[in-house]
N, C-alpha and C positions, 0 to 999 in steps of 0.2 A: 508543898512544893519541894520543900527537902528532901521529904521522903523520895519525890518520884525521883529527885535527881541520886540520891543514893541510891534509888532501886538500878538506875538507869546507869552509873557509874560500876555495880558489882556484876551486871547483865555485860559490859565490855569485858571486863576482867577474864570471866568465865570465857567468853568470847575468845579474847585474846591468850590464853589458857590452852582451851579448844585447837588453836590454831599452830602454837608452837607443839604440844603434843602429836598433832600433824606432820609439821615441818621436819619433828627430832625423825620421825618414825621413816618420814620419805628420805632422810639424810642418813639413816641407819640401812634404808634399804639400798637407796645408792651406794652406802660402803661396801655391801655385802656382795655387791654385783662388780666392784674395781679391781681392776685385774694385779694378780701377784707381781711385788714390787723386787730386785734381784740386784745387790750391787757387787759387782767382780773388781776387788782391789787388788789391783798388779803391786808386785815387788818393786815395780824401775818402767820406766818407760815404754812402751809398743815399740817395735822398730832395732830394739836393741839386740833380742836376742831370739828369735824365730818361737820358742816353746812358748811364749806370753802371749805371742799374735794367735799363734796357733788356738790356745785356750779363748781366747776372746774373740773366734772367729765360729767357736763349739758354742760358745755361751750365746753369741747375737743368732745361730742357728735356730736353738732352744725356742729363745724369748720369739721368733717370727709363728715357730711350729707351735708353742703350745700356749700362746696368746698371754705371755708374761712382760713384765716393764723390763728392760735387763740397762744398767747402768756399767759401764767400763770406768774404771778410776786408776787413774795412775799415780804411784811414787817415785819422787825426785830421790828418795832416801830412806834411812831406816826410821827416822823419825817422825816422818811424813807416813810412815806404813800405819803406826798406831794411832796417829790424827782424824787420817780415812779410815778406819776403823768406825772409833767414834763417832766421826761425822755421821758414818750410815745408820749409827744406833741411832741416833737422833733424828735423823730423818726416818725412822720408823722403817726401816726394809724388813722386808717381810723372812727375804734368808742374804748371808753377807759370807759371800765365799773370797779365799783370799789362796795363796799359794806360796810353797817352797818355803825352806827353812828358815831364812831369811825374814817370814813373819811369823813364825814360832813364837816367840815370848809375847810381842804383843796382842795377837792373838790368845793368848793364854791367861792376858791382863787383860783384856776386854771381855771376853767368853765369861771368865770369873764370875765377871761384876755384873753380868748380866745375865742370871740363868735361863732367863724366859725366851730371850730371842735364839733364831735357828743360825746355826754357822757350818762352814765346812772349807777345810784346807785341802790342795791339793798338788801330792807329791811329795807329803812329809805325815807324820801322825801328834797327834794335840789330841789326849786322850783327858775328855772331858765329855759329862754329859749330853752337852747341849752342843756338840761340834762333828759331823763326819769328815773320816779322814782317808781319802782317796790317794790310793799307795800304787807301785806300779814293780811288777815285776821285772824289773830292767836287766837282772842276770839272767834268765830266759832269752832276753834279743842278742844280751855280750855272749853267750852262749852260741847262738848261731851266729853271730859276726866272728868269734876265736877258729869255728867250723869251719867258716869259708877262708879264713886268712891262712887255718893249717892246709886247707888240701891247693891254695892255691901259689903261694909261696915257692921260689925258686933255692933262694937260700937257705933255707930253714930259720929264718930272722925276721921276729916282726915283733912291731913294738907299740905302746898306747903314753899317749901324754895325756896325763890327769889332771885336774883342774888344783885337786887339795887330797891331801895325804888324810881323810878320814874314814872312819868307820860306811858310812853309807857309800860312799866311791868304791868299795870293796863288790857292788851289786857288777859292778863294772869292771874291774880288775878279775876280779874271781872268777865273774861269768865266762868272760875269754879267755881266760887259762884254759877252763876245764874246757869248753870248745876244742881250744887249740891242741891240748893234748888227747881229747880224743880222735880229731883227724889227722894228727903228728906229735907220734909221743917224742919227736927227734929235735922237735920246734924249740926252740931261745925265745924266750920270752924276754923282752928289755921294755922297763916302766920308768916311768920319771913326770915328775909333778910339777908342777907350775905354781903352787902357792898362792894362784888368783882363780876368778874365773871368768876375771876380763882383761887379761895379758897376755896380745895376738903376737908381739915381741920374742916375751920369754919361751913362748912357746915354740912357735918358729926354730928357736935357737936350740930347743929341747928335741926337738923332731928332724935335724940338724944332724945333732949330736949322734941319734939313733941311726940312723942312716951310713954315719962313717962307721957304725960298727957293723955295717952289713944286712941292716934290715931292707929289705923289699915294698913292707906293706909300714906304715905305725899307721894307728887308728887317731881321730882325735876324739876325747873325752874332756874340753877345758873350753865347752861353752861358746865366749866373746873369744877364747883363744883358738879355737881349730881357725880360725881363718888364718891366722900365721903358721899353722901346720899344712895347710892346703897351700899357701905361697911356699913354703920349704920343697912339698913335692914335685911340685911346677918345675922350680929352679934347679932341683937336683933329679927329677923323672923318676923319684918313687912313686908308690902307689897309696893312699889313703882311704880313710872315710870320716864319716859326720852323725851326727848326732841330732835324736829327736824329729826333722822332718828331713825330707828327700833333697840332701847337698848333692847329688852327683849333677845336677845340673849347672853348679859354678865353675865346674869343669871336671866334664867326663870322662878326658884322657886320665886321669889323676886322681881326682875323685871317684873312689869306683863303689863304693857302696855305702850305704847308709843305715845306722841303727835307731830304729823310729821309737818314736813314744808317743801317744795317742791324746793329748793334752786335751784336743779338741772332744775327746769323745768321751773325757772324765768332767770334762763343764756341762758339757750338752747333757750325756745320764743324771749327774747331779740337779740339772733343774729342770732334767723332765719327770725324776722320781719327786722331786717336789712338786710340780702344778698338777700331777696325776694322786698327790696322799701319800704316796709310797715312801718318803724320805724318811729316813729314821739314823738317830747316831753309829757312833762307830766305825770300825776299821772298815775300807772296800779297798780288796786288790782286784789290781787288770793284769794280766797277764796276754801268753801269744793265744790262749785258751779265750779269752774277752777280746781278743784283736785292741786289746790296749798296748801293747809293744811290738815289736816286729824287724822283719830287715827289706829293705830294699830288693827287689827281684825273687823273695821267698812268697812274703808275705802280703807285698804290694808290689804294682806293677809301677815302672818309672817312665818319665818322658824320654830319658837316656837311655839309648842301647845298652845294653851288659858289655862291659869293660872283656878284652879276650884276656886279663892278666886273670881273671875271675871266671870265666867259661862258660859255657851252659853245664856242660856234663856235673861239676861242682855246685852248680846251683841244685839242681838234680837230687844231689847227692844232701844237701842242706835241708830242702825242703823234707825230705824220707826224717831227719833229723828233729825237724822242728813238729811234722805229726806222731814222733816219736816221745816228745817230750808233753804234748799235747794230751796224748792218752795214758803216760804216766809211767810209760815203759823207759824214758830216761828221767832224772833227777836230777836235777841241777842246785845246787847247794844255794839255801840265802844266808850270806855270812852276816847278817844282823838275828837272825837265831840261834 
């Protein structure tokens, strides 16, 4: 009787054995069939500043088209940036893209400690194994925005408020000089910085300033600040523009053009080159060549009629410009080389 009952006790075992062997194999195969998991950790808020919504409207694009989880995380702060980091290691994502230099270091302390998982920044570079880093040709668009502000300019005066007197603002400053002095080598340049890039005040007051010296056009470059650059033009009937996505609809008397950046089209590439295999580290630039930068009325078409301080004939003249630099026949310098 013992026997049988040992025999009959080692026949479940096996059984039960049998069974989990089963269970692992069907829950191995259900993983392998779970669709790519994708967390986009924003710098600050949705809402705040157009280029984050814009990217996380590329990224939910993505996730619909190429059948991926895509998760949107927001930060309250810098602190908060390296937290969601984390968090996402630990929830096991499969790639954890984040953006803007603002998550540089911690990104750089997460990526470290975790060589095996994928990452990717974007609009800054983190030059590390295991991270792509989605860069953007932005003196190519200030290039064709300096273009249109030389040949449309009344005074020969025009000027740009910049968020922060650094090295990368330079893609911005630089790019519209050389614009500007190739369709007005007669053009004054007036630049002045803001020290934030969310000070719609000081800007204002910056844009102000430019203006009593006789500029016609200042561009704004200062983020959360151009909207106190577009209140200055209003008040005082100069002419402006925007940054990133299509501002001439806040107002078109005034807002007359806009230098874009493709935010949405560097989330959407990055995770459709991942759900396709294709993704692999390292530098990616966009340029007007990748329809990653651009300008208003060149390069895209706007809800807003063309401003007549701006013209068609100068648009014209812009676009000859921007497939000139396209095929290589013009150069446009990047002052971080």
């Amino acid at each position: 009787m013992k026997k049988l009952a040992l025999i009959v006790t080692i026949f479940v075992f096996l059984l039960a054995g049998c069974s989990g062997a089963n269970s692992s194999s069907s829950k191995s195969k259900e993983k392998g069939s779970e669709k790519k998991r994708v967390a986009l950790i924003l710098p600050e808020k949705i809402g705040v500043n157009p280029f984050f919504q814009q990217m996380d409207e590329g990224a939910k694009k993505a996730g619909k088209e190429f059948n991926v989880d895509v998760k949107t995380i927001e930060s309250t702060d810098q602190a908060a940036i390296e937290q969601n980091l984390r968090t996402a290691v630990a929830e096991n994502y499969d790639l954890i893209i984040t953006s803007s230099f603002e998550s540089e270091d911690a990104l750089k302390k997460v990526a470290t400690e975790n060589p095996n998982k994928q990452f990717a920044i974007i609009d800054t570079t983190v030059d590390l194994p295991n991270v792509r880093s989605v860069t953007f040709r932005e003196q190519e668009a200030a290039y064709l925005l300096g273009a249109a502000a030389g040949l449309a300019t009344k005074t020969n005066k025009v000027g740009m408020v910049v968020a922060i007197d650094a090295p990368l603002m330079k893609k911005w400053t630089g790019g519209f000089q050389e614009g500007l002095k190739a369709t007005n080598p007669k053009a004054q340049f007036l630049v002045n910085y803001v020290g934030s890039f969310t000070d719609p005040a000081k800007a204002k007051e910056l844009a102000l300033l430019q203006a009593s010296k006789g500029a016609d056009f200042v561009a704004g470059a200062s983020a959360v600040g151009d909207l106190g650059v577009f209140e200055a033009a209003k008040e005082k009937g100069f002419f402006t523009s925007g940054q990133d996505v299509d501002r001439t609809e806040v107002d078109p008397k005034h807002v007359v053009l806009s230098q874009l950046k493709g935010t949405d089209a560097a989330a959407y590439e990055t995770i459709k080159d991942f759900a396709k295999g294709s993704y692999k580290a390292g530098v990616v630039s966009y340029g007007l060549k990748e329809d990653g930068v651009g300008l208003t009325y060149v390069t895209k078409e706007s809800k807003s009629p063309l401003n007549p301080f701006v013209g068609q004939a100068n648009i014209d003249k812009v676009k000859a410009i921007k497939d000139d630099i396209i095929s290589g026949k013009v150069t446009v310098t990047d002052p971080l080389k």
